[in-house]
SERO-4910 file (N, C-alpha, C, O; in steps of 0.05 Angstrom, whole numbers):
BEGIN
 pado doro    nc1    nc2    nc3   cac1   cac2   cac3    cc1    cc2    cc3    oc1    oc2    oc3
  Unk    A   3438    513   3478   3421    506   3456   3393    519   3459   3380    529   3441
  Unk    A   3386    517   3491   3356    538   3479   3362    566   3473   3352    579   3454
  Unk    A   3375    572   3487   3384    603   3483   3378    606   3458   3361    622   3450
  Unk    A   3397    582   3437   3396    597   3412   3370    590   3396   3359    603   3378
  Unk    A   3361    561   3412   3322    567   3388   3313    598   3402   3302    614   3387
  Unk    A   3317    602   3418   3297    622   3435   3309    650   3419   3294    670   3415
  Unk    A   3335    650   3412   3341    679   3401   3326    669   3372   3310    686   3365
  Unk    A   3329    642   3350   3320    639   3330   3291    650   3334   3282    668   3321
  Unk    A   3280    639   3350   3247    638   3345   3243    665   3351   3222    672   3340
  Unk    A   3256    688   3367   3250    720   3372   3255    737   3340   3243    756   3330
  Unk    A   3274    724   3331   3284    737   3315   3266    735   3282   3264    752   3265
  Unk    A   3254    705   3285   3228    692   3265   3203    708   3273   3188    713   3254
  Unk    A   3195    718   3298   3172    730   3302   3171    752   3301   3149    764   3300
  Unk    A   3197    767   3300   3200    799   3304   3202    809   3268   3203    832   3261
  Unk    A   3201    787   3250   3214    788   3214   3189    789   3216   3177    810   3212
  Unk    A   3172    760   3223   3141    765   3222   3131    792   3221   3124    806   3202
  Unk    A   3133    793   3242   3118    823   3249   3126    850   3234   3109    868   3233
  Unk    A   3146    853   3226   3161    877   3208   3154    871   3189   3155    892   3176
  Unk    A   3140    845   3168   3128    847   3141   3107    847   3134   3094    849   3113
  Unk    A   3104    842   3159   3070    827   3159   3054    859   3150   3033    857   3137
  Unk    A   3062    882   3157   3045    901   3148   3044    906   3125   3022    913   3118
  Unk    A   3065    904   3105   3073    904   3081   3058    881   3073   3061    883   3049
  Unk    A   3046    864   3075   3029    840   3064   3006    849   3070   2992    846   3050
  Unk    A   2994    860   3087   2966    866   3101   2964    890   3080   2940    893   3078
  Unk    A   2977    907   3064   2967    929   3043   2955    911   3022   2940    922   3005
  Unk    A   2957    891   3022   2952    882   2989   2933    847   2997   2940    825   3007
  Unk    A   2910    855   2988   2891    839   2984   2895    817   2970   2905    825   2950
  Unk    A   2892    783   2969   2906    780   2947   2874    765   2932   2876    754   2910
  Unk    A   2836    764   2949   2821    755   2948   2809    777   2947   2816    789   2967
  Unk    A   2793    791   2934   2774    811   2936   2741    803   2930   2734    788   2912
  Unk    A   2727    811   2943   2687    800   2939   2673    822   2936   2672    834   2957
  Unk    A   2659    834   2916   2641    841   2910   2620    843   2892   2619    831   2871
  Unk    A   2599    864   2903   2568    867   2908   2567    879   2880   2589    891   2881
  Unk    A   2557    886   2856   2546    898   2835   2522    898   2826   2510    878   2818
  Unk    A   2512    929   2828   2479    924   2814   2483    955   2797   2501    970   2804
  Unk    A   2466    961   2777   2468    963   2746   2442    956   2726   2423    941   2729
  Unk    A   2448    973   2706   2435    961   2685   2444    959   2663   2466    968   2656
  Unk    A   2428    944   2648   2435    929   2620   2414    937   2601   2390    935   2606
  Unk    A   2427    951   2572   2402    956   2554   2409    933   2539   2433    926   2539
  Unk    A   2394    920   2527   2377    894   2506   2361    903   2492   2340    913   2500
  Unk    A   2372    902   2457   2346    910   2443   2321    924   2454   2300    914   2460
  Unk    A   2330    957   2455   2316    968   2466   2299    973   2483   2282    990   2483
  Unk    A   2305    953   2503   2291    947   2534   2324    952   2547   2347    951   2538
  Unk    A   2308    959   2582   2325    969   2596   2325    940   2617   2303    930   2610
  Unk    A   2336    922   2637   2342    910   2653   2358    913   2670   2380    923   2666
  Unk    A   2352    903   2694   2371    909   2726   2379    887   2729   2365    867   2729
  Unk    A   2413    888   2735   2430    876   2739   2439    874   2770   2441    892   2786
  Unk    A   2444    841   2774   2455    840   2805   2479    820   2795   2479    799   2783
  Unk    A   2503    839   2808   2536    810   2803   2546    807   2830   2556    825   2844
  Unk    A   2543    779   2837   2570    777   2849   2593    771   2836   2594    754   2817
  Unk    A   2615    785   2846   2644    782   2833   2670    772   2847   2677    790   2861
  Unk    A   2680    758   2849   2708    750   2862   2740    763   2849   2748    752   2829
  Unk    A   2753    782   2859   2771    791   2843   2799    771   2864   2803    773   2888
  Unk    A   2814    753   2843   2831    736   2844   2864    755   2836   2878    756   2816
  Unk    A   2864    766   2862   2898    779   2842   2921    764   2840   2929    750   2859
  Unk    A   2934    766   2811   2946    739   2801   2979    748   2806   2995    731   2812
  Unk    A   2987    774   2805   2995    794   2804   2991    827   2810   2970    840   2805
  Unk    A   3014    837   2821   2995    872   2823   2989    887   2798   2983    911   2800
  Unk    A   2990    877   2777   2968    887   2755   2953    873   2746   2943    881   2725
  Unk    A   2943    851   2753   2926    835   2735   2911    821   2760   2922    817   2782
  Unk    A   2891    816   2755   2872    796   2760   2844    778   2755   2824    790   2747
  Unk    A   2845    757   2758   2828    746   2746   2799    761   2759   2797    777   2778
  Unk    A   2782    752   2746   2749    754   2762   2730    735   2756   2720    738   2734
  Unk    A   2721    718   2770   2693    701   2759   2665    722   2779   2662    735   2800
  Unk    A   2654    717   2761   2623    734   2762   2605    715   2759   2609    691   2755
  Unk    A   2575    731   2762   2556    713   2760   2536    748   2750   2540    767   2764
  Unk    A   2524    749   2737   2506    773   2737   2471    755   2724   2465    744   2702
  Unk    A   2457    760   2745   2439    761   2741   2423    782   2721   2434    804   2720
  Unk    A   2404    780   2707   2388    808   2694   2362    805   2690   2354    786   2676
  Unk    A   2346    823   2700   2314    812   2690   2307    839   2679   2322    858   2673
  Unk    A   2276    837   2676   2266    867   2663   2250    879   2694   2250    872   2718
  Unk    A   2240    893   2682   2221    906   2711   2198    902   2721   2184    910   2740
  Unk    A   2195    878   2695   2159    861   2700   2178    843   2715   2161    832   2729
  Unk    A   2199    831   2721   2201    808   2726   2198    775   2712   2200    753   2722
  Unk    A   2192    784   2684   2179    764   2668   2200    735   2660   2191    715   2650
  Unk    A   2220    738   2666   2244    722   2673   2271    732   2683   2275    750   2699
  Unk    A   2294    714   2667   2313    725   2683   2332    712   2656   2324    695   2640
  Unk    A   2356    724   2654   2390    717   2639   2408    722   2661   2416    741   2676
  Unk    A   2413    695   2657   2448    694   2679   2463    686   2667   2463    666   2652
  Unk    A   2489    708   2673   2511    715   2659   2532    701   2671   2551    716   2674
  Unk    A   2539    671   2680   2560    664   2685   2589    671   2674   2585    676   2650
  Unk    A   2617    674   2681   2635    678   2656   2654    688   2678   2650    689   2702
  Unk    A   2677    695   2663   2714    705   2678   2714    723   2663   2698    724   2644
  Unk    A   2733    743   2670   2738    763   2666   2780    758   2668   2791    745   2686
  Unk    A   2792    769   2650   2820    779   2656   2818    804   2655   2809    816   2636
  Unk    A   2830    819   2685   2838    841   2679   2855    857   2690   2862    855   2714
  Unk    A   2869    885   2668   2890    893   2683   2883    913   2705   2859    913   2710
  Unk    A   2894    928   2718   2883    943   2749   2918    963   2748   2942    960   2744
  Unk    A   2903    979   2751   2927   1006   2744   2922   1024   2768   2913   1010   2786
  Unk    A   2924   1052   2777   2921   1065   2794   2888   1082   2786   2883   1101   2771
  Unk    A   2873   1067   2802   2846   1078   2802   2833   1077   2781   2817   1094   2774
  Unk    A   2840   1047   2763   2819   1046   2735   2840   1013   2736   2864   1008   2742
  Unk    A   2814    998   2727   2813    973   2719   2803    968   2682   2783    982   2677
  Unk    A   2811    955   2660   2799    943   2639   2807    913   2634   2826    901   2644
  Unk    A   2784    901   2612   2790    873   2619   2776    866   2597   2762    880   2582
  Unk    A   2781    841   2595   2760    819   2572   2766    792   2593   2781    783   2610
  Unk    A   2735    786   2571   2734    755   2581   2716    741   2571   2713    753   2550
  Unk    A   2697    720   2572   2677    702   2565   2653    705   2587   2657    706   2612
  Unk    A   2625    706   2571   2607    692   2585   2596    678   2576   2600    674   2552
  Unk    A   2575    662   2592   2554    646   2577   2528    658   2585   2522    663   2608
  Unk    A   2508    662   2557   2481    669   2573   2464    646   2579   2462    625   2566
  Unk    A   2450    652   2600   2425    629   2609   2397    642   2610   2390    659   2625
  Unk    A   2387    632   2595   2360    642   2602   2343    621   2620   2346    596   2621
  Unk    A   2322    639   2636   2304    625   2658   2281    638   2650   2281    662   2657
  Unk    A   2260    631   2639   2232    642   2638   2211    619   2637   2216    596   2634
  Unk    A   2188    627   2639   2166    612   2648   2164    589   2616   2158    565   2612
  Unk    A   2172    607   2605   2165    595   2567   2186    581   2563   2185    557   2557
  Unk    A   2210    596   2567   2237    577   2550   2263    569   2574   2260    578   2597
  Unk    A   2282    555   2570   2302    553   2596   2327    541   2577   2326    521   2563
  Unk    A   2343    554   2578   2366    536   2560   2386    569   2566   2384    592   2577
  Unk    A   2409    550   2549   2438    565   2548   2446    574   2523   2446    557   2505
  Unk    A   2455    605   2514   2467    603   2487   2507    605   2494   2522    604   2513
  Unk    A   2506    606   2459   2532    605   2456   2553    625   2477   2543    643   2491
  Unk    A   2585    620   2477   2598    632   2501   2600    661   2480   2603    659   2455
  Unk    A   2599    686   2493   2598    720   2488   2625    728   2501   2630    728   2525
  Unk    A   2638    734   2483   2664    762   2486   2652    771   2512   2631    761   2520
  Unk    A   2669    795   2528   2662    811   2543   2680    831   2544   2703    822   2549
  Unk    A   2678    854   2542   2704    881   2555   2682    897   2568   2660    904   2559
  Unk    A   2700    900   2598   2699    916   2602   2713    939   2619   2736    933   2620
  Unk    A   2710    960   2632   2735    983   2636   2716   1006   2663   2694   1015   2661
  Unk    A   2734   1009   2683   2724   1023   2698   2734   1036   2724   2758   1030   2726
  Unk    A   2727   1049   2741   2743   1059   2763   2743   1046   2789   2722   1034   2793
  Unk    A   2760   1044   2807   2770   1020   2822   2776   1042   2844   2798   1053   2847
  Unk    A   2761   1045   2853   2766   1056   2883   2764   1044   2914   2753   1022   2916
  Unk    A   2774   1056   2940   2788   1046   2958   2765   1013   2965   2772    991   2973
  Unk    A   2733   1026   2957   2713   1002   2962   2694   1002   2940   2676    985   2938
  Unk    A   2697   1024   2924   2676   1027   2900   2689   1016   2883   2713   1014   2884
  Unk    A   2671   1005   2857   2677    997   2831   2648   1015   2812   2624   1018   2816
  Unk    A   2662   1021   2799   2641   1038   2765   2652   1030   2751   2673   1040   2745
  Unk    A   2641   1010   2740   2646    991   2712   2625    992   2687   2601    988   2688
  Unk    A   2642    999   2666   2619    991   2645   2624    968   2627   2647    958   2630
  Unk    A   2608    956   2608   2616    943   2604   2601    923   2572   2577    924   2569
  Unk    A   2616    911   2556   2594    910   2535   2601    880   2522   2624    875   2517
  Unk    A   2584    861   2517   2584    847   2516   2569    837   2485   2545    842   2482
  Unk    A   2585    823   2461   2577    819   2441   2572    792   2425   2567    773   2440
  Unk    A   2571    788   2405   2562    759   2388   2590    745   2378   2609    760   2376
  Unk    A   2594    728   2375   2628    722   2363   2609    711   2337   2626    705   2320
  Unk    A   2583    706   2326   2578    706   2299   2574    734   2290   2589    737   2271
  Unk    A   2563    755   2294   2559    776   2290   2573    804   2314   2562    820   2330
  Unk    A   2597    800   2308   2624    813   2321   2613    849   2323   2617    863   2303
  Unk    A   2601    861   2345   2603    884   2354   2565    892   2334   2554    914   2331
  Unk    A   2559    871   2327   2522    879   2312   2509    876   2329   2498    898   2331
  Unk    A   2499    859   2351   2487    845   2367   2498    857   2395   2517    844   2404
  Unk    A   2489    879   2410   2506    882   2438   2491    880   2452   2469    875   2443
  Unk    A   2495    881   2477   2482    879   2503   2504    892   2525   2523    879   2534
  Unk    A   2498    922   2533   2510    942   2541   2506    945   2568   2488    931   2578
  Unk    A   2524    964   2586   2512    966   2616   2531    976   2632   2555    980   2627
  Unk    A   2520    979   2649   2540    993   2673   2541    982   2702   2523    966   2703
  Unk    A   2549    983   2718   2550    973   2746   2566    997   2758   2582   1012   2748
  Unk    A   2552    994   2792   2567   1003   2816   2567    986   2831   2547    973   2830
  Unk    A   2583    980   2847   2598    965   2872   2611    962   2887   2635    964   2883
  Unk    A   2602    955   2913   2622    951   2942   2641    932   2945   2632    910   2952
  Unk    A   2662    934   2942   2681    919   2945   2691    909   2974   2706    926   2985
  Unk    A   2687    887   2986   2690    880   3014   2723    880   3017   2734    875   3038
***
């Protein structure tokens, strides 16, 4: 009887070990760093995201974000809470999803309504170049708030 746990349990650790590399190719939690900018009614702003890429599947994955944005005085700040779906193909990612804006300034502090989002970009071994554009669901593609990001993907 031990013989045979002892051949079971060699034979459970040696399966282990023969798949386990085949699991170790594929991430199934990804974290990263994004900074960028954002044009707004003809002002320019710098963008900082953290991003969580959640793979749901090997083409799809979710993303929750957070992107900060201010101007270059610093005069406040919009945080971009929101998810992202998106698909992930060989070296290019596109996606939609929801955000909400928050504003933080010395004058005003409140939340508006939740904003569409697409956006589409290249997905390399640790880099991300994403752009990305974000609009009004009362005034559908009039109202944008545009931008780009680069990022280290841990």
């Amino acid at each position: 009887m031990k013989k045979l746990v002892m051949v079971v349990l060699a034979a459970a650790l040696m399966a282990g070990l023969g798949t386990s590399g085949a699991f170790a190719q594929v991430k199934k939690v990804e974290f990263s760093l994004n900074a960028g900018v954002m044009i707004f009614s003809e002002d320019v702003g710098v963008a900082l995201s953290p991003q969580v890429d959640i793979h749901v599947t090997k083409g799809f994955m979710i993303s929750p974000e957070a992107m900060v944005v201010t101007d270059f005085q610093f005069s406040g700040a919009l945080l971009f809470p929101g998810v992202m779906f998106n698909y992930t193909g060989k070296g290019f990612f596109a996606g939609a999803g929801v955000v909400i804006p928050i504003m933080i300034s010395d004058y005003w502090s409140g939340a508006g309504d939740l904003l569409p989002k697409l956006n589409i970009g290249y997905r390399g071994r640790h880099v991300n170049l994403t752009a990305y554009l974000m609009t009004s669901t009362a005034r559908l593609f009039s109202e944008n708030l545009v931008g780009a990001t680069i990022g280290y993907r841990f």
